[in-house]
N, C-alpha and C positions, 0 to 999 in steps of 0.2 A: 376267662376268655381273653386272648391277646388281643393289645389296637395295633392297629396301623400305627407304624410311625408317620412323622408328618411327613409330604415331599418336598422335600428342597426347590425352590426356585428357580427356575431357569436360568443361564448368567445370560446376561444382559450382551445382545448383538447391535452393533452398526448396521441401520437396515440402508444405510447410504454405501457400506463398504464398496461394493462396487460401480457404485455410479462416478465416483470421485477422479474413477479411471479417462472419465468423459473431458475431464478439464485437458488430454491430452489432446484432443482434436485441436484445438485451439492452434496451438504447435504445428501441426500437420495441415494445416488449410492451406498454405505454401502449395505443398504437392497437388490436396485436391483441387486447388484452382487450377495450376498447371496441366492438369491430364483432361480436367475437364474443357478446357481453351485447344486443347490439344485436339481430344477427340471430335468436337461439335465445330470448333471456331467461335462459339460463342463468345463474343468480349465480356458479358455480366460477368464470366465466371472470375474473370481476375480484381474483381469487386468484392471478393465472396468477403474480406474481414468484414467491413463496416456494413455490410445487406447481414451476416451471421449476428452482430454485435448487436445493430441499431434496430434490426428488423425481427428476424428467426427468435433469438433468445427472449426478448420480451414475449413475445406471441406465447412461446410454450411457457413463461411465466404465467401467464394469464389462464393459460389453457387446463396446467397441470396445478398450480394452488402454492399453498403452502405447506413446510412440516416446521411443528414447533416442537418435536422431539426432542429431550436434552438427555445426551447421556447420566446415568446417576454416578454421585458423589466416589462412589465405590467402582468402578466402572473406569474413571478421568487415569490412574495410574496405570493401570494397563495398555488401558488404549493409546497413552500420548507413548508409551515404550515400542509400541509396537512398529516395527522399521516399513512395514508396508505399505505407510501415509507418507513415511519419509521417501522412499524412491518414487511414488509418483510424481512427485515435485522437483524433487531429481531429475526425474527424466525430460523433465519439460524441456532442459537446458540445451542437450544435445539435440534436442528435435527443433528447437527453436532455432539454431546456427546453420544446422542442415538447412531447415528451409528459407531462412536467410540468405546465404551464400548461394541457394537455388534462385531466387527470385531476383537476386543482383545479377546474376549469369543472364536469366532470360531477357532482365529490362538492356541490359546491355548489349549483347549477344542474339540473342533471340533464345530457338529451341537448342539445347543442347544434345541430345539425345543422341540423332546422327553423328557430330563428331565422337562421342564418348562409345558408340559401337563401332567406328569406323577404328578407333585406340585400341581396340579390345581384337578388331582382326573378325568381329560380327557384323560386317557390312550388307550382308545378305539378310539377315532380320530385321531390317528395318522396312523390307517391304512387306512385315509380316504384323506391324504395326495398325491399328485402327487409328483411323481420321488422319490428322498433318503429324502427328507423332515421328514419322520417322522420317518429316522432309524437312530440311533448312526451313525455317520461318524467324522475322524479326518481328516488336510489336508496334504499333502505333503508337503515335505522342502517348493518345489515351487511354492507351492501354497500360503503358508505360505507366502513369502516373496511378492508374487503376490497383496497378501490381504492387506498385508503392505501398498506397494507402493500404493496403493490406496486410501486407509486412508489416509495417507500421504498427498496425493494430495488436500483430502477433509481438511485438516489440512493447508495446500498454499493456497487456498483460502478462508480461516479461517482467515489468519490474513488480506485479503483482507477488510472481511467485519469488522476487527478489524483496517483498516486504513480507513474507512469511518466513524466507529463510531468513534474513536479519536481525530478525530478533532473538534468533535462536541462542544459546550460550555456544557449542560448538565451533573452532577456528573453521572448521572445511566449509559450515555451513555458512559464516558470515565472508568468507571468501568468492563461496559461490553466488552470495547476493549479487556481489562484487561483478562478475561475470554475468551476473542476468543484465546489470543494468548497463551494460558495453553498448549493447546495441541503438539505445535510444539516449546515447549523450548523458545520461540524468546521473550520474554517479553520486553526486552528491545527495541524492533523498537520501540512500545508505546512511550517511552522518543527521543530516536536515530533522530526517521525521521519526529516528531512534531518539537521540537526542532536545529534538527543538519542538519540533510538532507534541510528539509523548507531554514536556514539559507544559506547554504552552497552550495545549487543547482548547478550543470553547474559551476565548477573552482576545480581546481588539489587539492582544499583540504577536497573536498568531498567524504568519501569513497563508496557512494552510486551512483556517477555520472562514468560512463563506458568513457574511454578513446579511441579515435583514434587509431586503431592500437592494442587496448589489447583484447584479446581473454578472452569470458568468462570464462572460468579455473584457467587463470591468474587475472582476476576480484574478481572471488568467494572467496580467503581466503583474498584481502587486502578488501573487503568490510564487510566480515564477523568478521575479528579483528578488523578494525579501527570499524565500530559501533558502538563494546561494548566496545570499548576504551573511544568514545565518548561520549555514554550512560552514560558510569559511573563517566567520564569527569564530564558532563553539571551537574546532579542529585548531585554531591560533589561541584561543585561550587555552587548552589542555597543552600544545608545544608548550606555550612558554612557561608550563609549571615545569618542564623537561630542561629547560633551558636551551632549548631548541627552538629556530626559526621557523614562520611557518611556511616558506618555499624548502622543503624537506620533503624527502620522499615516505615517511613517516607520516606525513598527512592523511590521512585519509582520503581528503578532497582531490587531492592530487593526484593518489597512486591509482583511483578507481578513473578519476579522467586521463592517465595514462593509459588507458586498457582499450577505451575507446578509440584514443589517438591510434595505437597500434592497429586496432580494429583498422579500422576507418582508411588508415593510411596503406595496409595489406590490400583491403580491395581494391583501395584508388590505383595502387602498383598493378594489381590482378588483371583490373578489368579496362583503366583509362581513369581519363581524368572526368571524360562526359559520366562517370556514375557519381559523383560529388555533388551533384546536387540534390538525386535522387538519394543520397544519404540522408542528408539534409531532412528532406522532405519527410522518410520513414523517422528520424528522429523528431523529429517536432507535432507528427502527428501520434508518436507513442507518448511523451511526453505528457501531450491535451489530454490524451485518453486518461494518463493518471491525474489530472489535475481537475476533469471534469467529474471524475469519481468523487478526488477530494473537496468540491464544492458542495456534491450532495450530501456529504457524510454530517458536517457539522453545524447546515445553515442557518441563522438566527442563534443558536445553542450560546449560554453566557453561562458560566461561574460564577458565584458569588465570590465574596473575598471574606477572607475571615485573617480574627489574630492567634496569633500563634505565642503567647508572650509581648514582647514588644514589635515584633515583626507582623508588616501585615502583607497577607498572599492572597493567593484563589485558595477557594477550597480543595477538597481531593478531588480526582476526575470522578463522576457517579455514572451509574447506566442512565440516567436521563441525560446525559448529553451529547450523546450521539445518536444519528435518526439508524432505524436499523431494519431488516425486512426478510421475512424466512420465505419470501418465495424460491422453489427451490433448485430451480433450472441454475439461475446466477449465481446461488451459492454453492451448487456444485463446479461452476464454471471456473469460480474464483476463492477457490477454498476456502470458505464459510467468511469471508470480508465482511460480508453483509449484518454479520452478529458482530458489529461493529463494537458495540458497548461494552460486550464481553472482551472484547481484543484490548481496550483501552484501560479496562482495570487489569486486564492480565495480561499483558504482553508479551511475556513469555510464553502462554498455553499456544500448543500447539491444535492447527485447525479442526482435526477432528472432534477435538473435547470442548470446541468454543460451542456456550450456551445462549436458550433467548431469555428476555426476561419479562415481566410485563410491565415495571416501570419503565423500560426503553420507550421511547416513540416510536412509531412504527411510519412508514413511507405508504404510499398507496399502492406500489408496485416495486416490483425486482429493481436494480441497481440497473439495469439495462435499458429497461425502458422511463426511469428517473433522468439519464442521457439525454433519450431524444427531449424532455421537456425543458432539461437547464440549455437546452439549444435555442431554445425558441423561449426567451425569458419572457413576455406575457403572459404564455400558460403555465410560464413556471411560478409566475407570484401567483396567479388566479388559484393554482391548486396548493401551492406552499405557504404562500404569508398566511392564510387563514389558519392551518394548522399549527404552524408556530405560534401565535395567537392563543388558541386553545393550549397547547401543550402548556404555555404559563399564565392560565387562567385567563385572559384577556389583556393580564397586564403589559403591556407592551414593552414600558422598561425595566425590563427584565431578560429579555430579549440583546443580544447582538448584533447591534443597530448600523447600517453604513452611515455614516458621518454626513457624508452627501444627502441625504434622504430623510436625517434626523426630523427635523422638523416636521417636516410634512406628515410621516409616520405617526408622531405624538401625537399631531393636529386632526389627523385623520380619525384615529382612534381617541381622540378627547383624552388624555393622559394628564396625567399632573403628577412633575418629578421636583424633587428639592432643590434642582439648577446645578447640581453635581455630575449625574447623570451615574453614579456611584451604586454600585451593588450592598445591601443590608453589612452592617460589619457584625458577625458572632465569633463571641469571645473563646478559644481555646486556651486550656491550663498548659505552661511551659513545663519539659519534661524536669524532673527535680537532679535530676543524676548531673554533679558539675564535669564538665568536657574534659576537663585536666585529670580528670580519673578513669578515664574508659580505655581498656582495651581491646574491644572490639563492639564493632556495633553492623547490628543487621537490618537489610528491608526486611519489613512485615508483607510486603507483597510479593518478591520475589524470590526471597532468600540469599539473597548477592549479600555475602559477607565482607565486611574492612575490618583487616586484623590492625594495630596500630603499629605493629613489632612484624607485618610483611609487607607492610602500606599498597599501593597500587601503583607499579609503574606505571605502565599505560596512562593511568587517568594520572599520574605526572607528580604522585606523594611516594616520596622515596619510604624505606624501609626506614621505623621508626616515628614517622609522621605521623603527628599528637593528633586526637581525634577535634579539637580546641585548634589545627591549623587548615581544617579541611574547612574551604569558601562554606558560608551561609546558604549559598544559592547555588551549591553542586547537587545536584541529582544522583539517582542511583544509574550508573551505566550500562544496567543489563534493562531494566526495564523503563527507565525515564516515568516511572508516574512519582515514585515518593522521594522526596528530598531531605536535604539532610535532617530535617527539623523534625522527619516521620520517625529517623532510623530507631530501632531497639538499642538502647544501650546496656553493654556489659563494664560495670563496672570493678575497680581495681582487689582482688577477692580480700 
């Protein structure tokens, strides 16, 4: 009697594949406020970012749950190959300038409509129009600022998808980060949080990692100076292994705030000089947006430090130190951000294939409505410190403490520290391979290879450059988590 063979498996489907389509609304709110202002008069509608951001999204957070699905192991190749996660994120870009460029016309101008059929030689369809659609209208102060804040918002998650692209290995795509972050001034995160943030994660010298006890208010200007301290830090050290100045258009810093410049100064020409502050305004409130993400991302969160030889560092980054949350509205909004931990050890994975874990800590809600509570910092400790507390057993110093609040914090929690304030040191074995013999060495988490005998221009070691002259404290440039001290050595055969 013959058996049945077995049946094969299903392969494994994205059951998100098409929601992910949804993060392009985001883009498109521009128009729908406009048509919706257009046809009713309503003024809420040109509010719609921060009511969509602060309000809508958390709500179906809460409504619709979470998925803690992770794609399998087998599964991750495929899916990061496949181009059709790549042009959604793609597309954000031209949707994003479109309605940018629309929303400076209206604050400026008013409705556009009527001139632009009146060009066309379609002057007769405008009475064919519902609501004020096809009459001259200009808008209110507050309207005006309404319209702003909303762009804006579509400008904070602009550099969203300008922090999924930048990590990528591809030139078009760390080009096009470049161009997401035009609109809200920020050019430098591109350098800041590949580079500085990656490095820096979770420890008091990270200006992007949120502290125990610090209120976002007090977050937002030492995150927003140290940065671009940083920024222009890392991008002048890497020149001058070139033997290059770092006023060079070769900066990084520079050529992505040139882009803005032109941006910026295009409109000013387009529209007048009165839309210059209404830049302003959309730039600084895109900016908050990403800065109030990055408060929630890493609050309290510390590294320990360990040796490495005679060197002493933080440890690697782990999935415990970043707070992370699979509700699933926001992480479709902001391609999977929210699986924060996984982003941080892998920085290169692409958004689809990012995982949850269950050592991660988890937040009480979507990224969205984490927002409204680092607004209102009362309820943000009342529901936060306690949890950071728990996450490291109660012990407090352990935690990433504001300096300002030290005390009180210990005192509050009855803590007793050794007066160092110093994380445990654990001992790492130094790799045995001596440096003067290696010719190539690789990350273990990226795969970013340095040959000795192609060396890296870019990162400013010419061809030839001994693996024995490459800095202590260089990092790996595609992914910023492992340092040189991680890399695999190949040594001379």
């Amino acid at each position: 009697m013959a058996t049945a063979s077995p049946t094969a498996p299903a392969p494994w489907r994205d059951g998100k594949r098409y929601l992910w389509l949804i993060g392009l609304v985001v883009p498109s709110l521009a128009f729908v406020a406009f048509l919706g202002h257009g046809i009713t008069g309503w003024p809420f509608w040109l509010w719609l970012g921060p009511i969509i951001i602060l309000g809508v999204i958390p709500a179906i957070d809460l409504l619709v749950g979470r998925d803690r699905n992770n794609p399998p192991e087998e599964a991750v190749k495929a899916l990061e190959a496949d181009p059709y996660y790549r042009w959604i994120v793609y597309a954000y870009i031209p949707i994003q300038y479109l309605g940018f460029a629309a929303a400076m016309y209206l604050v400026a101008r008013g409705n556009p409509l009527p001139g632009m059929l009146a060009a066309l030689g379609l002057d007769g369809w405008a009475g064919l129009l519902p609501g004020r659609l096809g009459v001259p209208f200009e808008l209110t102060t507050v309207e005006k600022i309404g319209a702003t804040i909303s762009i804006g918002c579509v400008g904070g998650i602009a550099i969203n998808t300008a922090h999924e692209l930048g990590h990528k290995r591809p030139r078009h795509e760390r080009w096009l980060s470049k161009v997401a972050l035009a609109q809200s001034g920020y050019g430098h995160f591109f350098i800041e949080h590949n580079r500085g943030h990656h490095v820096r994660v979770a420890t008091p010298e990270d200006p992007a990692s949120s502290r125990l006890g610090e209120s976002f208010y007090a977050f937002w200007p030492r995150t927003v100076l140290g940065s671009l301290r940083n920024a222009w830090r890392l991008e002048a050290k890497r020149l001058a292994r070139r033997g290059r100045h770092p006023f060079h258009l070769d900066n990084d810093v520079l050529n992505a705030w040139l882009m803005t410049l032109v941006l910026w100064a295009t409109v000013t020409l387009w529209l007048g000089p009165g839309i210059l502050p209404y830049l302003l305004l959309q730039g600084f409130i895109g900016l908050s947006l990403l800065e109030v993400v990055n408060y929630l991302e890493h609050y309290g969160m510390l590294r320990e430090k360990v040796h490495h030889g005679e060197v002493e560092r933080y440890e690697r980054v782990l999935q415990s130190h970043s707070w992370n949350s699979n509700n699933i509205a926001t992480n479709v909004f902001l391609y999977h951000l929210q699986r924060h931990s996984d982003h941080h050890a892998n920085p290169t994975r692409r958004y689809q294939a990012l995982r949850s874990f269950d050592e991660a800590p988890v937040l009480p809600t979507g990224y969205a409505g984490m927002i409204v509570l680092a607004l209102l910092p009362p309820l943000w400790r009342r529901v936060m410190d306690p949890k950071v507390l728990a996450h490291f057993d109660g012990d407090v110093t352990r935690a990433n403490i504001d300096p300002r609040r030290r005390e009180r914090l210990l005192a509050a929690h009855a803590a007793t520290v050794d007066g160092s304030g110093t994380a445990v040191l654990v001992a790492e074995g130094p790799d045995p391979t001596p440096e003067d013999l290696v010719t190539a060495a690789t990350c273990p988490g990226c795969g970013y290879r340095y040959e000795v005998a192609a060396g890296d221009e870019h990162e400013g070691f010419a061809a030839g450059t001994p693996w024995s002259q490459v800095p202590t404290d260089w990092t790996c440039p595609d992914c910023g988590v492992r340092d040189k001290l991680d890399f695999v050595l190949e040594p001379t055969p």
